[in-house]
N, C-alpha and C positions, 0 to 999 in steps of 0.2 A: 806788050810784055817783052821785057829783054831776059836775055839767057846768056849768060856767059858760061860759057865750054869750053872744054881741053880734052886732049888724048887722054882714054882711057889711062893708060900705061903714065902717064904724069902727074894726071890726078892721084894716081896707088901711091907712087914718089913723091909728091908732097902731105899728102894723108898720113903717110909713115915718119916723115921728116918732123911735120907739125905735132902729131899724137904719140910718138914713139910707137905705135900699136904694132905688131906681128902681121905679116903681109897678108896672113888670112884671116886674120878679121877686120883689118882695112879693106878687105875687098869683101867680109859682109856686110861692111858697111856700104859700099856704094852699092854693090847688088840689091842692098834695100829699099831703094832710093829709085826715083819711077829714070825708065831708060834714057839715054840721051838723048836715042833718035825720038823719044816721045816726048823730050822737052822741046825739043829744036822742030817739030812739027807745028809747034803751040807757040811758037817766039813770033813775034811781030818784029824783032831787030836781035840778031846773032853775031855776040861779042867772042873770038876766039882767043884765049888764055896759054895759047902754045909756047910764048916765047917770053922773052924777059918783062921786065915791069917797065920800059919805054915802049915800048911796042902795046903792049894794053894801056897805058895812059892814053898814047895816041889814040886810041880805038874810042875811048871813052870819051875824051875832047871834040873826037867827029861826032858822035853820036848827042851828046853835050848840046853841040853845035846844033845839030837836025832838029833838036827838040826846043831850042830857041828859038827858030826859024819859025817856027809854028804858030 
């Protein structure tokens, strides 16, 4: 299982960006939604989404990669 994840606090900031939504109901929206740390318990490979969109292509092309290899 892969899990891509970001900071709380970025995810609210693109949630809001994407949906227009009200900061508080972007964040009950992710408060509904099972916790981070209990996906990232469950992930077999953890993809992190903190930074620009080269930096997670990269991520994706390594992992791309791993699973080719296989």
């Amino acid at each position: 299982m892969v899990v891509v994840a970001c900071a709380q606090e970025i995810q609210l900031q693109r949630l809001i960006a994407r949906t227009r939504l009200p900061a508080s109901s972007a964040l009950d929206m992710i408060h509904s939604q099972m916790p981070l740390t209990q996906k990232i318990s469950r992930a077999d490979h953890l993809v992190w989404n903190n930074g620009p969109l080269p930096v997670l292509e990269a991520q994706a092309r390594l992992l791309a990669n791993l699973f080719l290899s296989k």
